[in-house]
LUMMI-278314 format. One line per field, with one value per residue (C-alpha): chain; residue number from 1; y, z, x; residue in three letters. Coordinates in pm, whole numbers, m for minus. Each point is the difference from the previous one (the first is absolute). Layout:
<rs>
chaine [A,...]
num [NUM,...]
Y [Y,...]
Z [Z,...]
X [X,...]
residu [Ala,...]
</rs>
This chain:
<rs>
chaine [A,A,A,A,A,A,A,A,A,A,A,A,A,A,A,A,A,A,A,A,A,A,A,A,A,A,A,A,A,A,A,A,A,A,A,A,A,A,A,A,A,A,A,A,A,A,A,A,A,A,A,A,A,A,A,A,A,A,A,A,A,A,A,A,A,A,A,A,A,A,A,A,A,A,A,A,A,A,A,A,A,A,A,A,A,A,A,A,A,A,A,A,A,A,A,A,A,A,A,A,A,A,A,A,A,A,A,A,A,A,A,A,A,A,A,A,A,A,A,A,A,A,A,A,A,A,A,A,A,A,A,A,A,A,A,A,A,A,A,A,A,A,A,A,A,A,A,A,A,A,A,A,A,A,A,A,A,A,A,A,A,A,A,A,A,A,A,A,A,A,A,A,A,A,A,A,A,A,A,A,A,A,A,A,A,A,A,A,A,A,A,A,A,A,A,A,A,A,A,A,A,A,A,A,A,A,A,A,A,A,A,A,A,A,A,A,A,A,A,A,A,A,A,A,A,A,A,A,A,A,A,A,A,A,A,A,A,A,A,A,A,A,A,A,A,A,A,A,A,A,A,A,A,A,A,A,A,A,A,A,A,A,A,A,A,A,A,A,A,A,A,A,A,A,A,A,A,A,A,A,A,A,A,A,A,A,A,A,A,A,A,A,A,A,A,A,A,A,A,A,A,A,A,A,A,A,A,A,A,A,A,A,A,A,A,A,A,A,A,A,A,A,A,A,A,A,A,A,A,A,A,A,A,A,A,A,A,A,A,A,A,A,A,A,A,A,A,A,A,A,A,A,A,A,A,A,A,A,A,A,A,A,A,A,A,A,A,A,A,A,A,A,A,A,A,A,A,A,A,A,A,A,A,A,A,A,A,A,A,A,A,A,A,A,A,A,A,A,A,A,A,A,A,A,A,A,A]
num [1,2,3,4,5,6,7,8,9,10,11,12,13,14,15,16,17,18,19,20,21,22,23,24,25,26,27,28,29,30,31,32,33,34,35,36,37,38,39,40,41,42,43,44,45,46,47,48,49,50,51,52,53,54,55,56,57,58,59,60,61,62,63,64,65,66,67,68,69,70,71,72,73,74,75,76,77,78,79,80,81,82,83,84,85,86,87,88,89,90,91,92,93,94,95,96,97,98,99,100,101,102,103,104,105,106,107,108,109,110,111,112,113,114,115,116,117,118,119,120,121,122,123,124,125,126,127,128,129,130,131,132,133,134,135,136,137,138,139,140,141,142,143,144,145,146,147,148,149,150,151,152,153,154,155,156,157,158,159,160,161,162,163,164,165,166,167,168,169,170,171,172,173,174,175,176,177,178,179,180,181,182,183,184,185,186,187,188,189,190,191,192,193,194,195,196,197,198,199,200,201,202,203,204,205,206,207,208,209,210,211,212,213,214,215,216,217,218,219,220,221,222,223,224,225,226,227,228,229,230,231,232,233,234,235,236,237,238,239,240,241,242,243,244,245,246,247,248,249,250,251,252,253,254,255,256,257,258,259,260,261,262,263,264,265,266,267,268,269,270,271,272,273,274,275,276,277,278,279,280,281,282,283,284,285,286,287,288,289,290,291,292,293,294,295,296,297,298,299,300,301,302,303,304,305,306,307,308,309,310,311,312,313,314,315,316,317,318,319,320,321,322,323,324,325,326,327,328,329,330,331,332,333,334,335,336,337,338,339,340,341,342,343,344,345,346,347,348,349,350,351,352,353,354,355,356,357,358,359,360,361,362,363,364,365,366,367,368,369,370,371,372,373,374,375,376,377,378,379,380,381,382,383,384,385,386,387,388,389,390,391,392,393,394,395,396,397,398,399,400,401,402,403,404,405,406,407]
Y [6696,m53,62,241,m228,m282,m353,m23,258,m217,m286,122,184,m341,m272,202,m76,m351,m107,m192,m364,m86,190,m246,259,m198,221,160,52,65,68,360,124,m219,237,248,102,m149,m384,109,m204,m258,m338,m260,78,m250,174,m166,79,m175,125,m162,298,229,m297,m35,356,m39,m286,258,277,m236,m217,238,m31,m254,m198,213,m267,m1,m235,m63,m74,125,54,m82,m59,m399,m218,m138,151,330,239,232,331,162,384,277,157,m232,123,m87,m348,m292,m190,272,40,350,53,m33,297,200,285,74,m57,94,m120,m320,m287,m392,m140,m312,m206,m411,m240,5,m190,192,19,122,216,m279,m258,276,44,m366,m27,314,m57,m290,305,174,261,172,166,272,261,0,177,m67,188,m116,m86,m175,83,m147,m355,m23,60,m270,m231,7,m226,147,115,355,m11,m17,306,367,205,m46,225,m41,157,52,187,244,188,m264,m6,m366,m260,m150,m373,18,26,323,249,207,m77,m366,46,183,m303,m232,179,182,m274,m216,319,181,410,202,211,204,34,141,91,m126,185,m116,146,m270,m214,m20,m216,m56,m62,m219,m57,m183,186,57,164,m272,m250,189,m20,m340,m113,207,m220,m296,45,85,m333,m131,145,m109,m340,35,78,m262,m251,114,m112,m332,m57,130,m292,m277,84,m33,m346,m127,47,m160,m282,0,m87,m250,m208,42,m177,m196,m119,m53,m176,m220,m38,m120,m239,m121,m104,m157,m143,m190,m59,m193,m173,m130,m86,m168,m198,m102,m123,m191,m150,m59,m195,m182,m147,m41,m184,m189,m53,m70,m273,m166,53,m196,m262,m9,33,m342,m157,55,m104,m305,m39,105,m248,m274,59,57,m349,m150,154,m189,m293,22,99,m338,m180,158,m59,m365,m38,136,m213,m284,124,40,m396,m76,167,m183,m296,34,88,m328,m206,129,m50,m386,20,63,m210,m287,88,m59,m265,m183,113,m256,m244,m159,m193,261,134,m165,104,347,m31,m67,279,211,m82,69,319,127,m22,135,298,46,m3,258,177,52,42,297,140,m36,180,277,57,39,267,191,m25,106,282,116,51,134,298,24,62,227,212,42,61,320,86,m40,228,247,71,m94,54,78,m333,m137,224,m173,m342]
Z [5677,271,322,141,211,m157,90,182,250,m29,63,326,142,m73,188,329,m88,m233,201,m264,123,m370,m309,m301,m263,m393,m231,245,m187,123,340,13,83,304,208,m57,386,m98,35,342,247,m267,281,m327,m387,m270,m336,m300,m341,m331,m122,107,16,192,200,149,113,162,167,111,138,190,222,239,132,163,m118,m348,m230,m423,m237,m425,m124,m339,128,m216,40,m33,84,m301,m285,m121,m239,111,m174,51,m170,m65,302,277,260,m204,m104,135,m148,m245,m375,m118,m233,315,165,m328,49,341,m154,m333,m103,241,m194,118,11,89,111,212,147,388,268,189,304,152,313,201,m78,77,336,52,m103,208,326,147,157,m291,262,74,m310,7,m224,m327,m275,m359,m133,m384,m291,m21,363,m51,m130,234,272,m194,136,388,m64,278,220,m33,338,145,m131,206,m290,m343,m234,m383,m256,m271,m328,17,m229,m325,m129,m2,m147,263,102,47,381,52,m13,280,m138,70,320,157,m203,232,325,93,13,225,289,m135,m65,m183,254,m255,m370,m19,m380,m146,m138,m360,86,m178,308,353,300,215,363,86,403,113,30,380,2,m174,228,288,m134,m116,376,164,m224,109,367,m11,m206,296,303,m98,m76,324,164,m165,69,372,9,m193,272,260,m117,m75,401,94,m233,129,335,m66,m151,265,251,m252,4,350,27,m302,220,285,m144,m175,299,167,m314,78,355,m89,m283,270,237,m279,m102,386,m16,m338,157,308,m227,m176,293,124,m338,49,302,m83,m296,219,238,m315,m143,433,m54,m328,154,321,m259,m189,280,154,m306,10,382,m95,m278,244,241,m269,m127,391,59,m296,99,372,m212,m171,285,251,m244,m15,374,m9,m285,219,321,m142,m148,348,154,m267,123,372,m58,m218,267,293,m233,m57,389,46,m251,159,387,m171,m164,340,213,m269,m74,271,m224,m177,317,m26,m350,130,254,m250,m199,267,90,m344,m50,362,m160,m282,214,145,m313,m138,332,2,m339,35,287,m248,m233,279,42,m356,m8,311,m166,m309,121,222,m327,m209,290,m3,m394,42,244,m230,m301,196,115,m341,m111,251,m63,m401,m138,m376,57,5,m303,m183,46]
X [m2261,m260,240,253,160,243,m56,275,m160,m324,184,152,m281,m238,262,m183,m324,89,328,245,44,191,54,m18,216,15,248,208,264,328,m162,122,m407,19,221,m302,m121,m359,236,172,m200,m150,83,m41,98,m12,146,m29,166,49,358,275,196,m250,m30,353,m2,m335,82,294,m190,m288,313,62,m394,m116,m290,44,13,91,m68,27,m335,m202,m356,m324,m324,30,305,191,219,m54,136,275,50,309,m77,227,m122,114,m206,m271,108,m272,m317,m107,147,85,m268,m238,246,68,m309,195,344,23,329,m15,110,52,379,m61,m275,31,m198,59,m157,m347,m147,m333,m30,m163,275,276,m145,m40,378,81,m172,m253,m167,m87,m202,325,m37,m292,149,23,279,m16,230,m9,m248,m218,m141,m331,48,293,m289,m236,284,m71,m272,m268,279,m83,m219,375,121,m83,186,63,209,36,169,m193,m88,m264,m262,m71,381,m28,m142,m280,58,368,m79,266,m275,m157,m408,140,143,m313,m247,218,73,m309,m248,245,m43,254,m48,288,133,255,176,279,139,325,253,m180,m348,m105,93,m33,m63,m330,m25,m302,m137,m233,m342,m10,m322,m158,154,m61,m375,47,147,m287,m246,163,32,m396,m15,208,m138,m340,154,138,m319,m166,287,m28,m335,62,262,m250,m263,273,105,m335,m45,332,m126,m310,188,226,m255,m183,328,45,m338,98,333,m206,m286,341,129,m314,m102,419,m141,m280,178,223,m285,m160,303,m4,m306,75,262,m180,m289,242,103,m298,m95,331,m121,m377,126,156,m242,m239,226,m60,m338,13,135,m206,m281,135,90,m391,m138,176,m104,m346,m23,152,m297,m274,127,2,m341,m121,96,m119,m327,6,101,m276,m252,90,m19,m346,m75,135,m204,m306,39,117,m300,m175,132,m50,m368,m43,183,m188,m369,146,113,m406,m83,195,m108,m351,72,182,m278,m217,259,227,135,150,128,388,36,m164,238,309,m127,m39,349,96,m188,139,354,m111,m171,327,197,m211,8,316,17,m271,251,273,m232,m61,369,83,m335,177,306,m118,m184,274,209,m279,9,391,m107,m272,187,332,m220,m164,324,130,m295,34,410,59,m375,222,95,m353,m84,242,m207]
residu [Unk,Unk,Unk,Unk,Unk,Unk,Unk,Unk,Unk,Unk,Unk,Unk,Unk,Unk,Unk,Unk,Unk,Unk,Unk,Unk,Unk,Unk,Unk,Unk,Unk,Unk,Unk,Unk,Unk,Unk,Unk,Unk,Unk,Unk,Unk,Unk,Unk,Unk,Unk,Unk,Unk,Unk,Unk,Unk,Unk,Unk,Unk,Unk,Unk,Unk,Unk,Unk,Unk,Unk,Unk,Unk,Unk,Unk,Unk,Unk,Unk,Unk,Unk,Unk,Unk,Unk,Unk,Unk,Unk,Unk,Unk,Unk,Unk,Unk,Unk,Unk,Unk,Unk,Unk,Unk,Unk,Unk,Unk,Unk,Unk,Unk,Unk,Unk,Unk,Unk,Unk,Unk,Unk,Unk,Unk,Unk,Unk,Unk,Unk,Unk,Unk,Unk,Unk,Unk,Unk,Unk,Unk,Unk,Unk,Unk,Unk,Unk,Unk,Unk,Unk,Unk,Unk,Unk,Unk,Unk,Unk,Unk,Unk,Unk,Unk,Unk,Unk,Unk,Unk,Unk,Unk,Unk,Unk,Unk,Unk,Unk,Unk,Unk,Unk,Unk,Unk,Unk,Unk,Unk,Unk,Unk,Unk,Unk,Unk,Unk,Unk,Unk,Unk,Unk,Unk,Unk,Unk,Unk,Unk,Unk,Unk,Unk,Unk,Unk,Unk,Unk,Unk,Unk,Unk,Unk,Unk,Unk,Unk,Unk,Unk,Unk,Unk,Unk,Unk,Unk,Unk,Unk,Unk,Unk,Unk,Unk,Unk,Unk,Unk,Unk,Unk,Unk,Unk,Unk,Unk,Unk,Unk,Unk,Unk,Unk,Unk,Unk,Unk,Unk,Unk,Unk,Unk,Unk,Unk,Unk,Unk,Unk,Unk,Unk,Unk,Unk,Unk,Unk,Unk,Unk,Unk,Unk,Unk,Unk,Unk,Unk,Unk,Unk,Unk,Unk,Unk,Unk,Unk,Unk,Unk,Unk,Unk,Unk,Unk,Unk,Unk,Unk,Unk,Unk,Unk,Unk,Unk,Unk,Unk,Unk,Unk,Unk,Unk,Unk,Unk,Unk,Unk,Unk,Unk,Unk,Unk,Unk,Unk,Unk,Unk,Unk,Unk,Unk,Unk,Unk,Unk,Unk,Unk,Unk,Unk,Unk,Unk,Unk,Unk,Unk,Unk,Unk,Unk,Unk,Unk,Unk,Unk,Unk,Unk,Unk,Unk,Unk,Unk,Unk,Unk,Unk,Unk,Unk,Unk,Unk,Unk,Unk,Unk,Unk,Unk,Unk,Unk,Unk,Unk,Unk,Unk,Unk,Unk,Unk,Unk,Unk,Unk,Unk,Unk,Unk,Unk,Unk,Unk,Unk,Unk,Unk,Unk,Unk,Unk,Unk,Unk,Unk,Unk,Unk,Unk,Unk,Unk,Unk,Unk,Unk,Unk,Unk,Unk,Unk,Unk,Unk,Unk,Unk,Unk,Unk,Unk,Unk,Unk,Unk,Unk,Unk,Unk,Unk,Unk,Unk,Unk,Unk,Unk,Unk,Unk,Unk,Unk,Unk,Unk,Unk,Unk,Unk,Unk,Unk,Unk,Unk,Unk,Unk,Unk,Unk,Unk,Unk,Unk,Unk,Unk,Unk,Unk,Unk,Unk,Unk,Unk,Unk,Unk,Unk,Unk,Unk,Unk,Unk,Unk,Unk,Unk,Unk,Unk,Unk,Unk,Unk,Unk]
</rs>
């Protein structure tokens, strides 16, 4: 054998430098190894074991503890039914048939074999406890140790100490999972380094004690918190430049807010302004619809006195038409007025009929006298509106010239 010591030495000098949290123990018997001094001040103990008799007196010897906990339960690599073997031998009675045993028992032979309900390592601890981290050590204290250990599933990163009871040198067939070769294949990639192996009392037996590699991890942990630091360091700066951006963006959405908050003023000035226009449309509409009418009621007017213009046109030109045949009529009396002072001077005879027509013509002289005076008056008259006209036309071109355009 490769140590001096025995585990259970290992085991109690390593709970200094691995302290036990919970010691998961499958096939532990009757629980008479549990009042070994390595178990004095385990705080959490889940035993397991498959017979019901080694059961009741395990459950017996873990009561008085607190927090010491044991349970029924056939453990395989897989949950489901399984194949019990129950050997001459009963401390070697479990998952393996006798002809797997017989090269370290020669005269081992099988009494009776069942079907019995299984369960992995992972579900047991699921059962057992929702904080399957308790748990950190590790007893497996029947065959087959290794595909009982194929049943935690990834769950070895949990465990600080593992120990197996195994069969040693080639005595056994490989694949059965209860040999030591299988054991290390499984263990010592995971971390794990075998600390000691300690020989049976069948030399063709014993049990291994597997730690985890603290060197390595030591190495392993140094590696990482270089990986880290430098992360670190580089997640410093990150932080150092996201400060400096968040200031930066800090102060762009302070301008951003203020720039907001000035567009928000000017937002309302404009919507005053907006609503003032409005108003101010409201009433020019309003004075526009006045206007319109002003504008209709003008035309109208203007129309009235374009159509009163036209007449006093008409009728001035017929009063100069009449003038000018009056004037043509006065000048033709006064050449016959000549014509008959002529014609007196050379006939007296004439001169009572000149003398009626003289009488005559003098009326008539007067008629159209008066008649020119009448003529006159109209013409003042006349012209006195035609100014009236004139003047509210330039007056009406000086104040409304649209109006005029509109002609």
């Amino acid at each position: 054998m490769e140590n001096a010591h025995t585990i259970a030495q290992w085991q109690q000098l390593l709970q200094h430098l691995a302290p036990v949290n919970g010691w998961l123990y499958i096939g532990a018997g009757r629980g008479g190894v549990l009042r070994e001094a390595r178990f004095a001040k385990v705080p959490r103990l889940l035993a397991v074991e498959a017979s019901q008799h080694a059961y009741q007196l395990l459950a017996h010897a873990t009561a008085p503890h607190r927090n010491w906990r044991a349970i029924r339960a056939l453990v395989n690599n897989t949950d489901g039914a399984t194949t019990w073997h129950n050997l001459s031998r009963e401390e070697e009675s479990g998952l393996l048939p006798a002809e797997t045993l017989s090269a370290l028992w020669p005269n081992i032979h099988e009494q009776q074999r069942a079907e019995q309900p299984a369960v992995s390592l992972s579900q047991l601890l699921a059962q057992a406890d929702k904080e399957q981290e308790h748990y950190n050590w590790l007893t497996i204290d029947c065959l087959p140790a290794a595909r009982l250990l194929q049943g935690l599933n990834g769950n070895l990163q949990t465990l600080d100490m593992v120990e197996v009871r195994v069969i040693v040198n080639d005595t056994a067939p490989h694949q059965t999972g209860a040999t030591l070769d299988e054991c290390d294949a499984l263990l010592l990639p995971q971390g794990f380094t075998r600390l000691a192996l300690q020989e049976a009392n069948n030399p063709l037996m014993g049990r291994a004690l597997y730690g985890r590699n603290f060197a390595r991890q030591l190495a392993e942990a140094r590696k990482t918190n270089s990986e880290l630091q430098d992360q670190n360091n580089a997640l410093t700066r990150q932080c150092s430049e996201l400060n400096a951006k968040y200031k930066s963006i800090q102060s762009e959405q302070e301008g951003l807010r203020n720039e907001l908050a000035n567009q928000k003023n000017a937002e309302l000035k404009t919507q005053d302004k907006l609503q003032q226009a409005r108003q101010d449309v409201t009433e020019l509409e309003s004075q526009n619809s006045t206007l319109t009418a002003q504008c209709d009621e003008l035309n109208a007017r203007h129309e009235s006195i374009q159509n009163e213009q036209e007449g006093l046109r008409n009728e001035l030109a017929n009063q100069k038409k009449s003038e000018l045949q009056t004037k043509e009529s006065l000048q033709q009396a006064q050449a016959d007025l000549k014509e008959q002072q002529r014609s007196g001077q050379l006939s007296t005879k004439l001169l009572a009929k000149i003398e009626a027509d003289a009488s005559d013509l003098r009326e008539r002289y007067a008629k159209k006298t008066k008649s020119e005076q009448e003529l006159k008056d109209l013409i003042k008259e006349l012209h006195a509106k035609l100014q009236a006209a004139s003047h509210f036309y330039h007056k009406l071109e000086q104040e409304h010239p649209e109006l005029l355009d509109k002609l």
